[in-house]
ROKE-857491 format. One line per 5 residues: for each residue z, y, x of C-alpha. Coordinates in steps of 0.001 Angstrom, whole numbers, plus 524288, in hexadecimal, padded with zeros to 5 digits. Last residue first. Example, Ala and Ser with C-alpha at 12.3 -4.5 7.8 and 13.67 -1.06 7.14 Angstrom:
81BE4 7FBDC 83566 ~ 81E78 7EE6C 8300C .
// end
This chain:
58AF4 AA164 8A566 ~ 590EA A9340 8A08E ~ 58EB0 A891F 8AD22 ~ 582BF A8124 8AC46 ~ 580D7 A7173 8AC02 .
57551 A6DDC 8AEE7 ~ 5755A A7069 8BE8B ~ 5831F A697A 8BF55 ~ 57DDD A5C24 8B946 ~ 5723D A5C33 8C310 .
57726 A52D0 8CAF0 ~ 56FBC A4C85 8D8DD ~ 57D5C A4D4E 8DE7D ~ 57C9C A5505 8EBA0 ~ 57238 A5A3F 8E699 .
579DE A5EA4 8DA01 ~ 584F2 A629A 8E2D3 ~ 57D68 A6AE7 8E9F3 ~ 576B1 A72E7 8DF7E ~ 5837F A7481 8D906 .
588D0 A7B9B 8E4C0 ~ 57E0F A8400 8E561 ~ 57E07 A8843 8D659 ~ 58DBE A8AF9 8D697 ~ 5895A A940A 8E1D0 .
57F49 A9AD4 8DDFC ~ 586D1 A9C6B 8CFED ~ 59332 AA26F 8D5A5 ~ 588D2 AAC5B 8DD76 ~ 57EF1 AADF2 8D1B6 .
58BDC AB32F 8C7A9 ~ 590AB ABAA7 8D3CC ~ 584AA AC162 8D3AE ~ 58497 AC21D 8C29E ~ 57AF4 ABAA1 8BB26 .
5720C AC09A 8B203 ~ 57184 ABE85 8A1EB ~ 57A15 ACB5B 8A254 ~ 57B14 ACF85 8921A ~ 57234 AD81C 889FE .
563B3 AD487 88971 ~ 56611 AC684 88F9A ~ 56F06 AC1A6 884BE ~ 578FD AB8CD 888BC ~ 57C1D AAA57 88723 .
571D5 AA2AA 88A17 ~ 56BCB AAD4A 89368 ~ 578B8 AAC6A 89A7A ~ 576E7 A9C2D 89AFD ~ 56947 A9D8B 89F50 .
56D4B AA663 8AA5C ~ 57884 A9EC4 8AE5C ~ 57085 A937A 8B079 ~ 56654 A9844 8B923 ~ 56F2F A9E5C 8C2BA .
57349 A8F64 8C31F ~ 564AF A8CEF 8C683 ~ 56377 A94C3 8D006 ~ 56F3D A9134 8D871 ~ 569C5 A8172 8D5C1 .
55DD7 A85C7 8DB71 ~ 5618E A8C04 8E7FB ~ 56A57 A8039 8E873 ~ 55E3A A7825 8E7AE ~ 5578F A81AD 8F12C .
5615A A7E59 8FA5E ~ 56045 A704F 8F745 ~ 551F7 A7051 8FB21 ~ 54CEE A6417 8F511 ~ 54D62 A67E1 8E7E2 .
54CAC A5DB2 8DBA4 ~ 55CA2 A6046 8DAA8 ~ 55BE1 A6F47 8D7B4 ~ 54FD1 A6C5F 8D0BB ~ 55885 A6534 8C6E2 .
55C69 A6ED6 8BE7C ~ 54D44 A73A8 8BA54 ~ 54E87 A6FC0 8ABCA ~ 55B04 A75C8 8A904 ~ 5551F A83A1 8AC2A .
54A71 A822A 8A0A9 ~ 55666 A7D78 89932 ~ 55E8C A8978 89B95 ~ 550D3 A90A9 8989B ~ 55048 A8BD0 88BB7 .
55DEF A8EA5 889AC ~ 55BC5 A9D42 88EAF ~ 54F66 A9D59 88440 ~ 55801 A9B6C 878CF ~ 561B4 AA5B3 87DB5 .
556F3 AAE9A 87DDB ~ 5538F AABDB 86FD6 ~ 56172 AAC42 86A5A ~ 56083 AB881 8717A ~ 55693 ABDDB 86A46 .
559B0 ABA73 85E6C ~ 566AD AC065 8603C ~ 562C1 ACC03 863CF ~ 56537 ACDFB 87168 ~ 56980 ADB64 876F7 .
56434 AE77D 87F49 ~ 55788 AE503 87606 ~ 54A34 AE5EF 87DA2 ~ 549B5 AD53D 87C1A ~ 54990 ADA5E 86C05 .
53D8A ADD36 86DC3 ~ 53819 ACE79 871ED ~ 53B68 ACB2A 865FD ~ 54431 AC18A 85EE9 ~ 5455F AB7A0 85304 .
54AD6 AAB98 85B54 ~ 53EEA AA4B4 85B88 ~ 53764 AB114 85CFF ~ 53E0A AB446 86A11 ~ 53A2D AA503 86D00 .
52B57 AA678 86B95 ~ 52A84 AB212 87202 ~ 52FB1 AAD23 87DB5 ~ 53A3D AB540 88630 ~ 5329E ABA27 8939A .
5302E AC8A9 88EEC ~ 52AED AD2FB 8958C ~ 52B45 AE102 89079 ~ 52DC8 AE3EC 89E3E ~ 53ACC AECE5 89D38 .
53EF1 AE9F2 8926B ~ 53A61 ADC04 88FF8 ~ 53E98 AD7B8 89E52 ~ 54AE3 ADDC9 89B69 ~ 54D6A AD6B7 88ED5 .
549B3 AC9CC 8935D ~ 550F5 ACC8A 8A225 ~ 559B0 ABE5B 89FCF ~ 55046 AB688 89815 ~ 5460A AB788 8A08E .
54EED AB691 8ACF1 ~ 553D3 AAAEA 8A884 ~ 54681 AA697 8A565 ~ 540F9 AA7F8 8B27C ~ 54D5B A9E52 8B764 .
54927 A957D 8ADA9 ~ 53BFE A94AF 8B205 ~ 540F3 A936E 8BFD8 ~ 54A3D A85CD 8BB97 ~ 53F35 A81F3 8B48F .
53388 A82B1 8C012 ~ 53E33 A7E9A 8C9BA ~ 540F3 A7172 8BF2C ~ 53187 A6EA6 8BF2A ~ 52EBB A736A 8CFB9 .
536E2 A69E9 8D556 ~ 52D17 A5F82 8D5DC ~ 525D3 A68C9 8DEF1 ~ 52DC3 A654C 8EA1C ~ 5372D A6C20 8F33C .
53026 A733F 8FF72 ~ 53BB3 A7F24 8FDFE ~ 5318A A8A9D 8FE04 ~ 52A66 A81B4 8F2CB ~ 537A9 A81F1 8E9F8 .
53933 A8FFA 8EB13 ~ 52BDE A910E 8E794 ~ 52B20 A89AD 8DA5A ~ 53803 A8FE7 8D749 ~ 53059 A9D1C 8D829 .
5242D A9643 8D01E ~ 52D4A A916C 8C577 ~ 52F5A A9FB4 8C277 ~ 52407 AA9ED 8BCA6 ~ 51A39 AA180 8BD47 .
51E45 A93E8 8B689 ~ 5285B A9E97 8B130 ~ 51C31 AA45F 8A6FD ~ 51A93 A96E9 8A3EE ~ 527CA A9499 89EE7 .
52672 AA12B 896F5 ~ 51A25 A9CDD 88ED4 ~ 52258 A9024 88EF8 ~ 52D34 A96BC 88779 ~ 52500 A9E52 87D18 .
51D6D AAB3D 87C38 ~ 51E13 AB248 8877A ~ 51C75 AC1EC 888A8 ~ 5199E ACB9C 89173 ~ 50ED0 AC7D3 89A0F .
506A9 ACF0A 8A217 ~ 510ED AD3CA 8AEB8 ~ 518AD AC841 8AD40 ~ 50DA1 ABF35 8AD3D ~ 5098A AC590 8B942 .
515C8 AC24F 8BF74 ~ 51504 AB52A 8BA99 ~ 509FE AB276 8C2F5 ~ 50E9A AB8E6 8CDEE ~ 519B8 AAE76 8CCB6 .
50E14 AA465 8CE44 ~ 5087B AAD02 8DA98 ~ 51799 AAAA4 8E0C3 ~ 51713 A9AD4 8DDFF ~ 508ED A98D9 8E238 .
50A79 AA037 8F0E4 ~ 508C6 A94D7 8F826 ~ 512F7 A8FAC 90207 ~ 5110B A8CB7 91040 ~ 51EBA A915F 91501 .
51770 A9EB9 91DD9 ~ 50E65 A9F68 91230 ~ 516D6 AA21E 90714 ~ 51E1F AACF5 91092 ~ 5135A AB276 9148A .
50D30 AB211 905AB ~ 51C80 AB8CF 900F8 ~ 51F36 AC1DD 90A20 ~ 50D62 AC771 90843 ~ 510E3 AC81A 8F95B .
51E94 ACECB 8F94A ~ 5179D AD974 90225 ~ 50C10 ADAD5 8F87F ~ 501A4 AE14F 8FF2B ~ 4FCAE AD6F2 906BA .
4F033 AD02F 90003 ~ 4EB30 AC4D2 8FCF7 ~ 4F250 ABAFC 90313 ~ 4F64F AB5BA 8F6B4 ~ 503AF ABB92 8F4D5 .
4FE11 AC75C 8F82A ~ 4F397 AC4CF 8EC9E ~ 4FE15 AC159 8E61A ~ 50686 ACEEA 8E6E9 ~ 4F9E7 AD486 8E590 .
4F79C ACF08 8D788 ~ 506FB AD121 8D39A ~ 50375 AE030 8D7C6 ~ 4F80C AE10D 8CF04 ~ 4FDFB AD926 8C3DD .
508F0 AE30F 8C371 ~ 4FE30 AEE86 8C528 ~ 4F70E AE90D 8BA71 ~ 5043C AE94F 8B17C ~ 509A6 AF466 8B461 .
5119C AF7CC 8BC99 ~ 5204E AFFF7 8BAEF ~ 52839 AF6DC 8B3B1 ~ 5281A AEBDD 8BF12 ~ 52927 ADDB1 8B8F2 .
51CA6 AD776 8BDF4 ~ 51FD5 AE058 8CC7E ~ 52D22 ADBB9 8CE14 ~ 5287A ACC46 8CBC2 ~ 51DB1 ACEB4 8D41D .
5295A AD404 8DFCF ~ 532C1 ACA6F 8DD28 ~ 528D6 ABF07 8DD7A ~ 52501 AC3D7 8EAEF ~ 53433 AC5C7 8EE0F .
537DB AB89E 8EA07 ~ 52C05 AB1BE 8F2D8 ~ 531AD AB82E 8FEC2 ~ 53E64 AB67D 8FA51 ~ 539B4 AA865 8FB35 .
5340C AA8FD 90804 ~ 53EC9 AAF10 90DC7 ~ 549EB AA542 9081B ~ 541AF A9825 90BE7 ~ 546DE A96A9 919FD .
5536F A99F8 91716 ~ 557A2 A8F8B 90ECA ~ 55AC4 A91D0 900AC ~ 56865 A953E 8FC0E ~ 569B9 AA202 9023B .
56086 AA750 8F97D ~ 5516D AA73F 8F7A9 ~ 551B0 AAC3E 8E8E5 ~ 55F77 AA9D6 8E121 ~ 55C17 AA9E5 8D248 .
55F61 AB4AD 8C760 ~ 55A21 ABEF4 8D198 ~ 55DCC ACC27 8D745 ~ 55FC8 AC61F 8E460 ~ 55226 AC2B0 8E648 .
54E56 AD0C1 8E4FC ~ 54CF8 ADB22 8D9E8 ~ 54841 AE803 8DF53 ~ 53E9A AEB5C 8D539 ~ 5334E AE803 8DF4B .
52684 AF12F 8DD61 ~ 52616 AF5F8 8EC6C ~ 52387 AE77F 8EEE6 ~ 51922 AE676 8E61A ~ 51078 AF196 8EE2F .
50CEE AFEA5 8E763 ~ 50688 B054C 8DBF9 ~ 50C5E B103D 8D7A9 ~ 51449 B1288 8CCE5 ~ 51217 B1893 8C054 .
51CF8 B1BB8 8B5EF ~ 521B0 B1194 8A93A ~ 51E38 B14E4 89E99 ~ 528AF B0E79 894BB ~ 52A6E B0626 88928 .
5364D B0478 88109 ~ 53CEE AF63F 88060 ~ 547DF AFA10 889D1 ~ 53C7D AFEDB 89355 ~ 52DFA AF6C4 892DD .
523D8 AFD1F 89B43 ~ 51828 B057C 8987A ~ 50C80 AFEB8 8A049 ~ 50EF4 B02AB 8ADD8 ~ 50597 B0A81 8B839 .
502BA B0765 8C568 ~ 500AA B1293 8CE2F ~ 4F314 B11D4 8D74A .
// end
């Protein structure tokens, strides 16, 4: 049976979108993979042993995140295939490739499947909701949407549960990065919007004006007001690095959370709508590197003077 959208958001105009039929989550993927992210996922950093089951969890998430976000479902198909993707998940079912990786994988280590059904969760938020209203409406929404990926990471690596406050911030953060970086594409093209009501109309702007190719400056004063919330949000999770056990995954860590840094300080500085708020390849690879070797000397050391202080963008 073909699934038809809801007209779709298109450089603020809408749009019918055409028909398509109904098929399998995988064959819904927009293409993006691990490499296409602001974060490394499963690289050469973390031991061996732990890089196929987390690309195994990375391409389930992948593949509910692609289908939440793709223009051409609507919304009870979206929640149709996120509902079969856990029912796979679950044992219930094996028509979800992504789904049957991921529960062989889970269950080969011994792990439950709570961290990949609470990013469902989000998912479906995604699909039916649109909107947020204040800062801790959005912190919740990344309880489910983020702090359940570090969650796992840390699990697949054994390390403790008292490193799951300053993960939880340090992924929250990350989410809002990438909130703050694709704001006016996600409104375009999704008519989704992550910034908080409450602080656009602190600052005298709309949630229009995110269709703009430019910034006003209300807006931006109010985007730049959320980046240093979210440079603090970061701050608070610096020492997880050092409460690790796994001192791969603390360099794995420390790599992220440099990547971290930059972004806030571009989305400081810059407006989102019309200048790069990205980092480059070679802007990643000098920062990889810079990242690992400060993740070594502050084990070596115990500091954490080098992880507070951050490098101008």
């Amino acid at each position: 049976m073909p699934a038809f959208s809801n007209p779709g958001m298109r450089n603020g105009h809408v749009q019918q979108v055409q028909p398509i039929p109904m098929t399998t989550a995988s064959e819904l993927r927009s293409g993006k993979t691990h490499r296409d992210e602001n974060f490394p996922v499963a690289s050469w950093i973390i031991r061996p042993r732990h890089r196929a089951l987390i690309l195994a969890f990375y391409n389930f998430v992948r593949t509910a995140d692609d289908i939440a976000d793709h223009a051409s479902l609507d919304t009870q198909t979206k929640l149709k295939l996120l509902d079969e993707l856990e029912a796979g998940l679950l044992g219930q079912g094996d028509g979800q490739r992504e789904a049957v990786i991921l529960r062989n994988a889970l269950a080969e280590r011994g792990l439950p499947a709570r961290h990949a059904r609470d990013l469902l969760t989000a998912f479906r938020m995604d699909v039916t909701k649109l909107r947020y209203e204040d800062w801790d409406e959005l912190i919740h929404y990344c309880s489910y949407s983020a702090m359940p990926v570090g969650r796992f990471v840390l699990d697949v690596h054994g390390e403790s549960t008292a490193t799951w406050p300053a993960s939880d911030a340090v992924c929250a953060a990350l989410q809002i990065n990438n909130h703050l970086q694709d704001c006016g594409k996600d409104f375009r093209e999704l008519n989704r919007v992550y910034i908080p009501r409450d602080a656009l109309a602190r600052h005298g702007a709309s949630v229009e004006e995110l269709g703009s190719p430019r910034a006003s400056a209300a807006l931006l004063a109010c985007l730049h007001e959320l980046a240093g919330k979210n440079e603090a949000l970061l701050r608070q999770g610096c020492s997880l690095e050092l409460e690790v056990a796994d001192g791969r995954v603390a360099c794995e860590i420390a790599v992220i959370q440099t990547y971290a840094r930059q972004i806030v300080q571009l989305l400081k500085a810059r407006d989102p709508l019309s200048e790069r708020v990205h980092l480059s390849k070679a802007a990643m690879a000098g920062f990889s590197l810079s990242g690992i070797a400060g993740a070594i000397w502050r084990r070596a050391t115990g500091s954490l003077a080098m992880s507070r202080s951050t490098p101008g963008a």
